[in-house]
C-alpha positions, 0 to 999 in steps of 0.5 A, a space after each residue: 500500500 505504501 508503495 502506491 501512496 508514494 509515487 501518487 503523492 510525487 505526481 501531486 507537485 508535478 501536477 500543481 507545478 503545472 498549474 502554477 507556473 506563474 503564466 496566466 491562461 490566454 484571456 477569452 475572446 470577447 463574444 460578439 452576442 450582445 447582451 440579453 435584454 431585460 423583460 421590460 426590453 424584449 417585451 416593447 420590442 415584440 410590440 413594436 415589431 408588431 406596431 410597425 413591421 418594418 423597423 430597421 435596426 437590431 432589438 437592441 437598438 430598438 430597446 435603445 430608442 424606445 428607452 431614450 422616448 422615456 427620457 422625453 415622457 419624464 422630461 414633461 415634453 408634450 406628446 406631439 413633441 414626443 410622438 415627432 421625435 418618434 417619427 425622426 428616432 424610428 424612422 431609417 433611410 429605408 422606412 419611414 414611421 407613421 403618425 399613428 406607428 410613432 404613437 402606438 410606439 411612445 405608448 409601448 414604450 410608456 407601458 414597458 421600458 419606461 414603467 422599468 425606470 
């Protein structure tokens, strides 16, 4: 029995010698998947991929718009100033929101990302 001990416990300091020799493991490369969006994100982006199908942009980038609409609702702005800037804020070179869109937008808006704040 001692005989087996003694050659297991000289691989032990080989082993953590391995482990230790003083170079740090390369770092991880960083993942390009974003970050997921919070519930309150995914759930004004699912409404407004329904409101207005054809919104340009990733999900995040749609989050990000419809968070910074809150911005304008706390900051007292009228609601035509508001639904204006949705237009121009939602709106890409290749579609342009409507009236009604941006409206129902800055209400999805108003009842998820900005109820998070």
């Amino acid at each position: 029995m001692i005989r087996v001990l003694i050659p297991a416990l000289l691989l032990v300091p080989a082993l953590g010698a391995a482990g230790c020799s003083g170079a740090s493991a390369p770092p991880s490369p960083t993942s390009a998947v974003p970050a997921a969006l919070s519930a309150p994100e995914a759930a004004f982006v699912e409404q407004a991929r329904r409101i207005a199908p054809a919104l340009v942009g990733s999900d995040e980038r749609v989050a990000t718009r419809g968070a910074n609409t809150c911005s304008l609702l706390t900051d007292g702005r009228p609601q035509s100033q508001v639904v204006d800037t949705a237009i121009k804020r939602f709106s890409s070179g290749s579609y342009s929101v409507t009236r009604d869109e941006a409206e129902q937008l800055v209400e999805a808006a108003r009842g998820t990302v900005c109820a998070e704040s």
